[in-house]
Every structure is written in structure tokens, then in C-alpha cells.
C-alpha positions in Angstrom: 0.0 0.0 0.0 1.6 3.3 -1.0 1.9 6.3 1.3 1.0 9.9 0.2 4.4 11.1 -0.3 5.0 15.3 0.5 6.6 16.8 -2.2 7.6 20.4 -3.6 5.8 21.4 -6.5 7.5 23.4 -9.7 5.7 24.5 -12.6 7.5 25.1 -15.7 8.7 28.7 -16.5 7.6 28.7 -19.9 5.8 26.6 -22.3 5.7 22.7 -20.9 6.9 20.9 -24.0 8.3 18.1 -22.1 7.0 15.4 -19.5 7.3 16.4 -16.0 9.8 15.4 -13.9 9.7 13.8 -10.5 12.6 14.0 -8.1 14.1 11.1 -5.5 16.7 12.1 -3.0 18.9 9.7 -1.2 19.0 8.4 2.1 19.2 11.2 5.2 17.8 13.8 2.4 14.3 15.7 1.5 12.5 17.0 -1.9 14.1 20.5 -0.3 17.5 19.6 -1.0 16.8 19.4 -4.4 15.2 23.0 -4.5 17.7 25.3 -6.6 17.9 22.5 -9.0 14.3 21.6 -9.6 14.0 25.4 -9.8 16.6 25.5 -12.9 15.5 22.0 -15.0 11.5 23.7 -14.3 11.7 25.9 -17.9 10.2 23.9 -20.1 8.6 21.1 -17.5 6.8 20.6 -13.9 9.2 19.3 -11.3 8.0 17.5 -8.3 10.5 17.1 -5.4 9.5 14.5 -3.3 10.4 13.3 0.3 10.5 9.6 0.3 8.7 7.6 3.1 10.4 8.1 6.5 11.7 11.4 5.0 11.1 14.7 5.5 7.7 15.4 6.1 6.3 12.5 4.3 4.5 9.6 6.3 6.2 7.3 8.6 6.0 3.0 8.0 8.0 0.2 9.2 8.5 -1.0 5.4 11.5 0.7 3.8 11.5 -1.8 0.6 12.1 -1.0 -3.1 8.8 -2.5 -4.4 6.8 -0.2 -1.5 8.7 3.1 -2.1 8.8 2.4 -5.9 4.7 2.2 -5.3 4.8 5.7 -3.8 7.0 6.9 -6.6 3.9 5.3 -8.7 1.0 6.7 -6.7 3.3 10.8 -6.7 3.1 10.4 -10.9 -0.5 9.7 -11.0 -1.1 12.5 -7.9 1.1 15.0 -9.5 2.2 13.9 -13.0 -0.6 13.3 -15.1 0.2 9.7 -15.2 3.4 9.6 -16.6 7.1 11.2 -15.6 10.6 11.1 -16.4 12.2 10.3 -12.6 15.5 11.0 -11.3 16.5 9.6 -8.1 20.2 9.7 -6.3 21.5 6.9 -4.2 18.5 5.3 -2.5 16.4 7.3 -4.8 18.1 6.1 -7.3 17.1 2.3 -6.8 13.3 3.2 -5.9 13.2 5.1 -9.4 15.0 1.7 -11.0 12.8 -0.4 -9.5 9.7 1.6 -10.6 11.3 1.3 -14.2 11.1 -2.1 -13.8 8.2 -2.8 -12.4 5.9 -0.1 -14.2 7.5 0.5 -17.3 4.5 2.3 -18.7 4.7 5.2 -16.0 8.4 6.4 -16.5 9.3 8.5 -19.9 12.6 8.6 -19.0 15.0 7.7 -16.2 18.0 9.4 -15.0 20.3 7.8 -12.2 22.6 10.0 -10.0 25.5 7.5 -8.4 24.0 4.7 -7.9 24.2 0.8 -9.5 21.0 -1.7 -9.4 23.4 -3.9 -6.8 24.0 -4.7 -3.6 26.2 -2.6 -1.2 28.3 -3.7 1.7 29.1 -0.6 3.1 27.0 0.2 6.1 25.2 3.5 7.4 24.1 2.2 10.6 26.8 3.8 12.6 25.3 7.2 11.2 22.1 6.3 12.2 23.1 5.0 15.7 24.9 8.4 16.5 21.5 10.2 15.2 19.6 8.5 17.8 21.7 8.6 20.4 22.0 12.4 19.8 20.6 14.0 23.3 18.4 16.3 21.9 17.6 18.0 25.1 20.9 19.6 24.8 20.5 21.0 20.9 18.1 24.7 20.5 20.4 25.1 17.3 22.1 22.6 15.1 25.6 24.0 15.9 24.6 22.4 18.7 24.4 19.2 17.4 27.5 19.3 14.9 30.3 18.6 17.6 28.0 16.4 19.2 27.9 13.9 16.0 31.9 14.9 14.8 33.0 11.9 15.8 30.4 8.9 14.4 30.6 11.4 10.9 34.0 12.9 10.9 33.4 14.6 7.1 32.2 18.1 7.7 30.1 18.1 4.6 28.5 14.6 5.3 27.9 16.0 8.7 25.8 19.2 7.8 24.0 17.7 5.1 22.7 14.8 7.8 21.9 17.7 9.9 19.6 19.1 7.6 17.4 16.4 8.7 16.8 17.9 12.3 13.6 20.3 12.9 14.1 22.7 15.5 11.0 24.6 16.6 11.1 26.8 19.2 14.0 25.8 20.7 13.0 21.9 20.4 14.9 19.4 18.3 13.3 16.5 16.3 14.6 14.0 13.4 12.9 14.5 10.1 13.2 11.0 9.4 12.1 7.7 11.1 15.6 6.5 12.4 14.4 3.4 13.6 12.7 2.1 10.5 16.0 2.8 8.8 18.0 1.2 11.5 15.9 -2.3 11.1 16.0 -1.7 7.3 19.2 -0.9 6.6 20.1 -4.5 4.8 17.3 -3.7 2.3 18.2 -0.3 1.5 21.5 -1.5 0.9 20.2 -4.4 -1.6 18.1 -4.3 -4.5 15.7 -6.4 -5.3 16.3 -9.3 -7.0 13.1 -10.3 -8.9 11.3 -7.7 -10.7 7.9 -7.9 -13.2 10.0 -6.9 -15.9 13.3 -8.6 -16.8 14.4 -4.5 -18.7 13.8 -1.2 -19.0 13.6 -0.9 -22.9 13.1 2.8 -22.5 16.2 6.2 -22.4 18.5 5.9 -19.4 21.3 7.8 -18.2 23.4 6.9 -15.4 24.9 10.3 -13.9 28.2 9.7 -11.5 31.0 11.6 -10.0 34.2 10.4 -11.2 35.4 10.3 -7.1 32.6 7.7 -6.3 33.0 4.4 -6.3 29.5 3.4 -6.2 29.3 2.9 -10.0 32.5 1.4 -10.3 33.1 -0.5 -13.6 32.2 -4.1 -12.7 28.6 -2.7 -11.9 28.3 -1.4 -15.4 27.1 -4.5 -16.6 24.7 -5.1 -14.7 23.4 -1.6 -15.4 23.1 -2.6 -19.4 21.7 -5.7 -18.7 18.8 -4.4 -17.0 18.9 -0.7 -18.7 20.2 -1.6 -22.5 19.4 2.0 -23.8 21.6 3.6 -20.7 24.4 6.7 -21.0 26.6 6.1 -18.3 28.5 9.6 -18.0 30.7 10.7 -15.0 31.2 13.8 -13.8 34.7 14.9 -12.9 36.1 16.3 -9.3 32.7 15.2 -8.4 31.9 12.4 -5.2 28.7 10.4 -4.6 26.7 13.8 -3.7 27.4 15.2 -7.1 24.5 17.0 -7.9 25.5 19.0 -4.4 29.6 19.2 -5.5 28.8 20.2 -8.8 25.2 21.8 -9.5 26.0 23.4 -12.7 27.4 20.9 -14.2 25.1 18.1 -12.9 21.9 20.8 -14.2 23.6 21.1 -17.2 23.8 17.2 -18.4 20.5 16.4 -16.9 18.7 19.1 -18.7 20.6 18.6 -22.5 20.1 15.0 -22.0 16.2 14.9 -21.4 15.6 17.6 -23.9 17.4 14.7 -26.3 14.9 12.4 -25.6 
């Protein structure tokens, strides 16, 4: 059963000549990070930034698997989209927008992937989420507060801040944005991907987006990648890490755009 997802709604600018777009952040993130960005590829197309489940200000569920967020993914184009969408999705977004390629072919008009393979992982976030919840948020009114308190579980400054983003502070009281516990007990299956979808390919345009410094798209993944996605670009961006579209926004703005306008 899909949940209602929140999301960030962007019409186009000018005349919508192409199919909208819906955006899937990563794990830790919100439609909101995506906000500049959606603003600059909404000229000629809606842009819908979404907060996945357990995100952000969407719902909260104990089930934090591919085929259910893909089926919230599914429910947000039909809400939002007219029916169908071109998706792209980073990291964890990434493999929710791959498996709703698979799965509902007919819904997806395009798909773009941001630093992410349909594989397995075997790194593990659970340390970050541990030191999230046993953050003592009596003691944080701002998140300064919180960033010394969390240096060492996340020692890279950047990693840090952006997992920060995730913290509500309303007068003076702190909360997580996101449903640490479900993504504690899930962890395993966000780091998998699902092994048996409806559809055996996505026939339709791909383009696999990475930074050159990540290694989650390293070149034995590739393909696996084709074998799933035979039409896919694979394109890296260089200087950039796994949070590319963050490191470099032009540039990642730049290729998304020209490449969706060329399909």
C-alpha cells in the first residue's frame, strides 16, 4: 500500500513541452534539498520534489523496501504527473526510481540515475544512524549544537551538515525528520536491491549520472546496469563524489537538462 508522499511542486517557467519530472533524494535527504535544482531544470517542465517515506515530512512505516517506495514513486506520478514522468533519483532514490522502471515501465518517460548501480552494497550507514539516535536532543536549540556532538560517528564536515539538515528545531526543540528506527531495522534492504522484478528490462532512455570520485558505479557494476537498462548513458562527472548533484550543481543541471531535452 503506498503512502501519500510530501513533495515540492514546480511548474515550468515557460511553455511545458516536455513530460514532468519527478525527483528522489537519497538516504538522510528531502525533496528541499533538491530546491535550486528543480527550480533551474522547471523551464520547459513541472518538477515535483518528493520526500520519500520516513523522509522529510512525508509519512512514517516500518517497510522501507524498493517495491513499496517504488509504489509511492507510482502513486506521486499519477497524484502529481498526469500519469506519466521522467524520474530521477540519487543513491537510494536512485534504486526506488530503477525499481519503478522495472516494475511499471508504462509510467516512466525517461530515467535518470545520479551515483547509484542496481546492486547490492556492503558498506553500512548504521553507525550514522546510531549516532543520530543517540544524539541528546535536550541539549541542541540550534544545530551547531548538534554538529560537535555527532563529529566523531561522521567525521566529514560536509557529510555531517547535510545529515543535519534532517533535524527540525521549533522553538527551541529538536526532532529528526526522518524515522531513524525504521531505517535502522532496514538498513540490509536499502543497501540491496531487489532481485526479482515484473520486468526482466527497462527498454526505455537511461542515463546513469556519476562523479568520477565515487565508487558506487564502479566499472564491474556497469554491466549489470546494461543488462537491465540496455538503452543507458553512463556519463561521469569529474572532481565530483557520490553527492554530485551538491559538489557540482552546474554541471550536474547542465547534463540532466541537454540530456532529457534529447529524448
Amino acid at each position: 500500500m503506498p503512502v501519500t508522499l510530501a513533495h515540492l511542486d514546480y511548474p515550468a517557467a515557460g511553455a511545458e513541452t516536455e513530460p514532468p519530472l519527478l525527483i528522489a533524494h537519497g538516504l538522510f535527504g528531502q525533496g528541499r534539498n533538491f530546491h535550486t535544482l528543480a527550480r533551474r531544470l522547471a523551464g520547459t517542465r513541472q518538477v515535483v520534489a518528493l520526500d520519500m517515506r520516513n523522509h522529510g515530512a512525508s509519512p512514517w512505516d516500518p517497510v522501507m523496501s524498493y517495491e513499496a517506495m517504488a509504489e509511492d514513486l507510482a502513486d506521486a506520478i499519477e497524484r502529481h504527473c498526469g500519469g506519466r514522468a521522467s524520474v530521477l533519483g540519487h543513491s537510494m532514490g536512485g534504486k526506488a526510481a530503477m525499481t519503478l522502471a522495472l516494475s511499471e515501465p508504462g509510467l516512466v518517460a525517461a530515467l535518470v540515475v545520479a551515483d547509484i548501480a542496481p546492486v547490492a552494497y556492503a558498506h553500512s550507514h548504521l553507525g550514522y544512524v546510531r549516532a543520530m539516535r543517540a544524539l541528546d536532543l535536550g541539549r541542541v536549540t540550534r544545530r551547531s549544537d548538534a554538529d560537535p556532538l555527532l563529529a566523531d560517528a561522521v567525521p566529514d564536515a560536509g557529510l555531517r551538515a547535510f545529515i543535519l539538515q534532517g533535524l527540525e528545531l521549533k522553538q527551541g526543540v529538536a526532532k529528526w525528520r526522518l524515522n531513524l528506527a525504521a531505517l535502522e531495522a532496514n538498513m540490509e534492504t536499502i543497501l540491496s536491491f531487489p532481485a526479482d522484478l515484473p520486468e526482466s528490462a527497462y527498454e526505455g532512455p537511461a542515463f546513469f549520472l556519476h562523479g568520477a570520485a565515487s565508487d558506487y558505479v564502479a566499472p564491474e557494476t556497469q554491466p549489470r546496469i546494461r543488462a537491465l537498462f540496455p538503452e543507458a548513458e553512463i556519463e561521469a562527472i569529474d572532481g565530483a563524489g557520490h553527492w554530485l548533484h551538491a559538489e557540482k550543481p552546474e554541471e550536474f543541471v547542465s547534463r540532466v537538462d541537454e540530456w532529457l531535452r534529447s529524448v
